[in-house]
N, C-alpha and C positions, 0 to 999 in steps of 0.2 A: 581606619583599617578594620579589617574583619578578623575576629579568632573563634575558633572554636575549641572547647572545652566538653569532657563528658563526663557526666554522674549518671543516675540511676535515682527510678523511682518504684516501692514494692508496692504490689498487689498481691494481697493473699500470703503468702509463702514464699511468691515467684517476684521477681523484679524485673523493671522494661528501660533499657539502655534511651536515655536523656541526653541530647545535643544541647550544649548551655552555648548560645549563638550572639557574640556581646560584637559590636560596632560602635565606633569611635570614629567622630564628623564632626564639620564643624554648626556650631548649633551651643545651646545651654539648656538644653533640658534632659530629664533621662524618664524613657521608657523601660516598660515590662511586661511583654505579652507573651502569649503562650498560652495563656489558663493558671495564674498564677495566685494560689489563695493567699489570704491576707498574712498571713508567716512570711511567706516569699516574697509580696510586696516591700515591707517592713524591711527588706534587705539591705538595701539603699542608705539607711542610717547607720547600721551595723557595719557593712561593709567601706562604708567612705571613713569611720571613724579607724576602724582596724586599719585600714590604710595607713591613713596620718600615723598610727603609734607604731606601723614598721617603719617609719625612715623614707615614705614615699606619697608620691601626692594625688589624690583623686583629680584626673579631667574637667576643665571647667570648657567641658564641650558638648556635644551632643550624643547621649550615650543610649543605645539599643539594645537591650537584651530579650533574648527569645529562646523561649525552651519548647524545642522540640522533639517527640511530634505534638504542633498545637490543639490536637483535640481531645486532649488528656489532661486533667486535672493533675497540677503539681503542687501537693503539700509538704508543708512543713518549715524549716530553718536550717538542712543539709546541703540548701544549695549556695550555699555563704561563700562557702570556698571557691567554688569553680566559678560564680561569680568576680569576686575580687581577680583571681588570678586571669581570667579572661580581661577584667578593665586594665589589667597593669601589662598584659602583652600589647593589648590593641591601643594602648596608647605609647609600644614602645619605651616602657619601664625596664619590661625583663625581655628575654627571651623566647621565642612561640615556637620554634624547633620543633620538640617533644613533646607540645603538649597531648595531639591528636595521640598518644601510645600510652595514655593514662587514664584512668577513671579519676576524680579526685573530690571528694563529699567532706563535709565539715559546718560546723553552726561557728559562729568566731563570736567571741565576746569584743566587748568594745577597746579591751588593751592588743586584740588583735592572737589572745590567746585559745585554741581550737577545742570547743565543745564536741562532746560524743554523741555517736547518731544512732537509730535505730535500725535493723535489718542490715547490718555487716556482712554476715554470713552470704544473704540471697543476694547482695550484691556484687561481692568476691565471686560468688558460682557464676553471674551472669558476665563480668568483664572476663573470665575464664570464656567464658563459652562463645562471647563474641571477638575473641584474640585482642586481647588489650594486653601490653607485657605487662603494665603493675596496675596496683590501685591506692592509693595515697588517701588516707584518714587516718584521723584523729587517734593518737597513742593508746588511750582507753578500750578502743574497739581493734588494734592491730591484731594482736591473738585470736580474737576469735575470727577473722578473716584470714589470718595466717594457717588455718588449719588446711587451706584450700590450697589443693596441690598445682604445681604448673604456673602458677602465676607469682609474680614478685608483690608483697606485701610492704610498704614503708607507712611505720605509724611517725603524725608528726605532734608536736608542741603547739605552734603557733604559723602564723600567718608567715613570717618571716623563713620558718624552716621550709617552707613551700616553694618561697621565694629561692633560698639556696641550694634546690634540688636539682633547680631546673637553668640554674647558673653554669655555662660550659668549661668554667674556671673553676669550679670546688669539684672536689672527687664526690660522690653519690656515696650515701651512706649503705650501710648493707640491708637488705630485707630482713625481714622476720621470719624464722624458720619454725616454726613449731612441729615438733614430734609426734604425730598424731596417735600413734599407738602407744606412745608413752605416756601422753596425757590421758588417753582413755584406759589404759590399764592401773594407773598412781593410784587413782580414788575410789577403784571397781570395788563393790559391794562394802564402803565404807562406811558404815551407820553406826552411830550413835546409840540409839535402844536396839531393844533387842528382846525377843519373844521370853528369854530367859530371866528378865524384870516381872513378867508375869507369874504370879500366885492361881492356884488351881486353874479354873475354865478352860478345863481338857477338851471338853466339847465343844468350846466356840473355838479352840486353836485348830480342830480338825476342821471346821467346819472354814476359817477361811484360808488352811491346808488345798482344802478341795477351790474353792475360788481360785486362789492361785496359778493351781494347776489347770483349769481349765481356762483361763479369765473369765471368769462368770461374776455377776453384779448380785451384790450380797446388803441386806439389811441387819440389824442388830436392835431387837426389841426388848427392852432391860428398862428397870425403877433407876433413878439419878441414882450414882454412886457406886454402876453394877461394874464399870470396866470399859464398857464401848468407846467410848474416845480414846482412851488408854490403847486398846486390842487395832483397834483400824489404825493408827500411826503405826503400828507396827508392819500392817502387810507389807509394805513396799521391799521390806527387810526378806521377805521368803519368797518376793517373785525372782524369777530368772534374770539376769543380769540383760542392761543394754547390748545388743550386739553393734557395732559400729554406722551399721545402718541407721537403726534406730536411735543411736545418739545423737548422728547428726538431723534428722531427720526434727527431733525433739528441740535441737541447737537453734535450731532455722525458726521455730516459733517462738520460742524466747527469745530471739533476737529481733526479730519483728517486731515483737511486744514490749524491748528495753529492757527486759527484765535478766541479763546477763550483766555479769560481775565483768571489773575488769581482768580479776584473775583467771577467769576461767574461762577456756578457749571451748570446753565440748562438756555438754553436761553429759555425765558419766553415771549418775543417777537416777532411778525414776523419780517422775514429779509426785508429787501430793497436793496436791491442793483443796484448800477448808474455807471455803467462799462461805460469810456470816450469812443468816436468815433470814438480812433487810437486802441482798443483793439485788439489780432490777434484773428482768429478762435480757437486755443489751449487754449486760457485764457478764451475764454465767453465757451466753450462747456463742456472743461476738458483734460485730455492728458498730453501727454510729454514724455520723455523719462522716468522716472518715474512719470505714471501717479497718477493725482490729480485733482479734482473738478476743475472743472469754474464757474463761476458767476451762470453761470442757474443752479449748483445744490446747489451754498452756497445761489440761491433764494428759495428753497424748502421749502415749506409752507408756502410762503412769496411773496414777488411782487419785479420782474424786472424789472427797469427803465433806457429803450434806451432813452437818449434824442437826439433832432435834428436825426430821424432815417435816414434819407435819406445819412446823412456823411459816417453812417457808411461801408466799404467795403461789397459789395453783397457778396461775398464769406462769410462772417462771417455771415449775416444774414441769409442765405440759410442754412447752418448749424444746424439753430433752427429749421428749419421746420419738423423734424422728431421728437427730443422732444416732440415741443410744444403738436404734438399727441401723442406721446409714454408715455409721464410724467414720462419718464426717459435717461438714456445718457447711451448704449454700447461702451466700448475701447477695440480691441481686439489687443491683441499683438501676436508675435510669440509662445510663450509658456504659455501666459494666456489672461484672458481678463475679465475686469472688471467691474462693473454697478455701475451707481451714480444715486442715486434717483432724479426728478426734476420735480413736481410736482408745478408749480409757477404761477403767475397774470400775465401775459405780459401786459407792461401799456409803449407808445411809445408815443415822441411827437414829430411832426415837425411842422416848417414854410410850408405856401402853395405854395410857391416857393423861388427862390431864394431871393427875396427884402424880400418878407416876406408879401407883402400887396397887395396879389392878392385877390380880394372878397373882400378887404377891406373897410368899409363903410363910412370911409373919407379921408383916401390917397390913392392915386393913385401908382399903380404897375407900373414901370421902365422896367421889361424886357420883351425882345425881343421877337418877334412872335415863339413860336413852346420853348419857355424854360420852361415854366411851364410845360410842357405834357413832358419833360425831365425829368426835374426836378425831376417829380412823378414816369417817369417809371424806377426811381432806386430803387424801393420796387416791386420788382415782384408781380403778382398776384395770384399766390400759398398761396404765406405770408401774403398777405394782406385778403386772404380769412378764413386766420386762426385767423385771428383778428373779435372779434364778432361785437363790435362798435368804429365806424367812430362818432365823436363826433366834432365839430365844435366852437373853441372857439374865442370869440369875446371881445377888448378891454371893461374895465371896463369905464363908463362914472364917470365925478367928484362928479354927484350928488351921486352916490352909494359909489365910496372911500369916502366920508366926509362924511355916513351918520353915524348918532350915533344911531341907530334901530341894535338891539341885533339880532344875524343871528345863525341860528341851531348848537347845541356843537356836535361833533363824536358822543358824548355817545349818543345821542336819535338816532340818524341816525343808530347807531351801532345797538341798540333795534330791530329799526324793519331789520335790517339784518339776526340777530339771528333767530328770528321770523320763517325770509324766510326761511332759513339754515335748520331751526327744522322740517317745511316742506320735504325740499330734503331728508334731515335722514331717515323719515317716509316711503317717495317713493319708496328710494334706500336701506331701511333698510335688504334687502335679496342681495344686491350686495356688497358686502366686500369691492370692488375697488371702487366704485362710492360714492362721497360727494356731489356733486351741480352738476348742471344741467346742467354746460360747458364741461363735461366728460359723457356725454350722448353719445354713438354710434349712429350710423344713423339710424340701426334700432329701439332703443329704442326711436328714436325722432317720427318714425311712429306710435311708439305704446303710447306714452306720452302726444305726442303735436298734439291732433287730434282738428282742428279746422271747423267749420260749414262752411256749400258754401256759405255764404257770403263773408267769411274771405279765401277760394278759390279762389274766386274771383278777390280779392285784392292783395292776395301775385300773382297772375298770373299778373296781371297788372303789377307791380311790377317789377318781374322779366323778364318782357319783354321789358318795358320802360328802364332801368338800365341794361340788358345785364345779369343778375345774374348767377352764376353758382350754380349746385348741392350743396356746400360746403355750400356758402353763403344763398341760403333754409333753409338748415338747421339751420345753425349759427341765421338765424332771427326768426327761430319756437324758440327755445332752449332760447332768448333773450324775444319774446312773453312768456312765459313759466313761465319767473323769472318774470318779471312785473305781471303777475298774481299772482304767489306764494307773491308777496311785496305788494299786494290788497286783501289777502286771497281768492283769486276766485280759485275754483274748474276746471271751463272754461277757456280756453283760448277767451276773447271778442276781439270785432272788436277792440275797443280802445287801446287793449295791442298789436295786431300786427301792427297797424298803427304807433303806437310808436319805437315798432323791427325795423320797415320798414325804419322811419328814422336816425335810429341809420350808416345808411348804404352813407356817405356823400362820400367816396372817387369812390362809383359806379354811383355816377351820373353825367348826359353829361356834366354840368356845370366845373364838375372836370377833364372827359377825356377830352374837347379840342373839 
């Protein structure tokens, strides 16, 4: 007897609806074709043993499974389920009725009890989109496919609850409802720190104030000890809140990636991510032999934090530099090729050299003639041109740690972010791609950020004393730009690009050498 069954397999973000085509003859052997990588071979033992521990007996026939369409690579251990339940209709176990009106994915351990999968989310959207009335996995992962309207969700246990779903004698349990506005409003802007743990550096609070407000991608050059690891956990805390879009949007890579809780059906916060300094190029970009997200796409709508940049291998940095513009990640393979959104804050800190206390205003830097100007040209300057502010942080004095005077919470800082943000909305409200003003093109920067011959002037000064390049122009109008949007000025004034101007520390001669 012939049954078919359907799952789902992701690419990228997106999933492609899977025919799991199982036949039962007579014969003793069992087949597995399709494009089936060794996970899904491997099925066959997993599956015949889950079998036996629900109460029912693997075919000692000839058994055919085929996943289709065969010219597509099927990875992983998700297709356990719809396997099994395919050999126990086609052999006249259970029932085959219903199966054609269900999606059904699950890994099964060998008592027959149902392992969680990855990419729930993009799968839930796709049996949606292809009129499938439910989709049946694994309890772990119900919630966060529950969030997906229209379609009936049941999460199960075991192999056996699969069994009794599909039984015309048991009443069907109830789907999974989740409230999607309620689970996305429960935990909005729910953070833990908070900019008001922070002691003085008024001037680095403004400065990734300004970041915030524009998304602009911000460095933090400070001796060990100055704050920077401390200050950058905290941005996420003053950006603008997920809109629903973008949560789901964020949900969908994390689920792809495995990297969703059971508890939680929609990430509701921005991501942060602090990928260490030995990371390879495959793991911060995305990739693999079956590709999957890196760090810059699980940063998506959220902020990535390199610390100590300079550690890191130039080969992995270089890598971002087409991101960082693109605000997204192509993998192309031989037969497909995939996109990962990556739309993120870049927020980077280093020491000014190797000791740590060059520029320093009360120790004295130890190395050698010609190692700081090393040191720094391990950050190319491509990369460093794509970074909009050079910020300069400096040890906190005692009397500021000891003081007891109350210092600004997120939430007011956050205020006037919003503020800005509602601003760029307005600006960019006919450009679909564009949210703030650090995804400005160059010609929109012409047409944007038109500034008076004073302010002419000045960025020419500017950019002749500091060596600037074209990139970096821009990057300081676009920075002028936000400091006005965060002053409600309509203009761009002299005082907002003098500010841009010095956001710009690692171009100046003091810092080349």
């Amino acid at each position: 007897m012939l049954v078919k069954t359907y799952g789902s397999s992701v690419y990228g973000v997106d999933a492609l609806t899977i025919t799991i085509e199982v036949s039962v003859s007579a014969g003793n052997k069992y087949y597995m074709v399709g494009l089936p990588d060794n996970a899904v071979k491997e099925s066959l033992q997993r599956v015949e043993t889950a079998i036996h521990a629900s109460g029912f007996k693997m075919p000692r026939q000839k058994i055919v499974v085929n996943l289709a369409p065969a010219d597509i690579r099927k990875e992983g251990s998700a297709y356990d389920l719809p396997i099994a339940i395919g050999i126990l209709a086609a052999s006249h176990q259970i029932d085959a009725d219903e199966l054609g009106a269900y999606f059904i994915m699950g890994e099964l351990s060998l008592d027959g009890c149902v392992k969680p999968i990855k990419g729930a989310l993009p799968i839930a959207i796709q049996a949606r989109k292809e009129g499938f009335k439910g989709f049946i996995l694994p309890n772990d992962n119900a919630r966060e496919a529950g969030i997906v309207n229209d379609i009936q969700v049941y999460g199960v246990n075991n192999l056996g609850d699969v069994i009794d779903f599909f039984d015309k004698k048991r009443t069907k349990p109830k789907p999974i409802e989740v409230n999607t506005r309620e689970e996305f409003f429960k935990h909005i802007n729910n953070y833990e720190q908070d900019f008001s743990d922070v002691k003085g550096q008024e001037n680095i609070k403004r400065a990734l104030e300004i970041a915030a407000a524009g998304g602009h991608n911000v460095i933090l050059i400070g001796p060990p000890g100055a704050g920077k690891t401390m200050l950058a956990k905290r941005l996420p805390t003053i950006l603008p809140p997920l809109n629903l879009q973008e949560a789901l949007e964020t949900t969908k890579i994390h689920s792809v990636a495995g990297k969703l809780s059971a508890a939680n059906a929609l990430m509701t916060e921005r991501p942060f991510r602090s990928p260490h300094h030995t990371i390879s190029d495959v793991a911060l970009v995305g990739g693999g032999i079956n590709p999957q997200p890196g760090e810059i796409s699980l940063s998506h709508n959220g902020v990535l934090f390199l610390d100590e940049l300079p550690e890191f291998k130039r080969s992995v940095l270089e890598v971002m530099r087409q991101p960082l513009e693109d605000r997204k990640v192509s993998i192309s393979r031989a037969k497909f090729s995939v996109e990962y959104p990556a739309s993120f804050m870049l927020v980077a800190s280093m020491n000014p050299c190797p000791c740590g206390f060059y520029n320093h205003p009360e120790k004295e830097c130890v190395c050698a003639p010609g190692v700081v100007q090393k040191y720094l040209s391990k950050i190319s300057g491509p990369l460093l041109d794509r970074i909009d502010l050079h910020v300069e942080v400096t040890p906190v004095n005692f009397s500021e740690l000891s003081s007891q005077r109350a210092t600004e919470k997120s939430e007011l800082i956050r205020e006037r972010v919003i503020n800005a943000r509602k601003i760029q909305e307005l600006r960019f409200s006919d450009k679909e791609e564009l949210h703030s003003n650090a995804q400005m093109s160059p010609n929109m920067v012409r047409n944007i950020c038109e500034i008076n011959e004073q302010g002419q002037v000045l960025i020419k000064q500017a950019m002749e004393k500091l060596g600037l390049s074209a990139r970096a122009y821009d990057r300081i109008l676009k920075v002028a730009r936000t400091i006005a949007d965060l002053d409600g000025s309509e203009k761009i004034e002299i005082s907002h690009l003098a500010e841009a101007i010095n956001y710009r520390s690692l171009d100046r001669e003091s810092w080349a050498g």
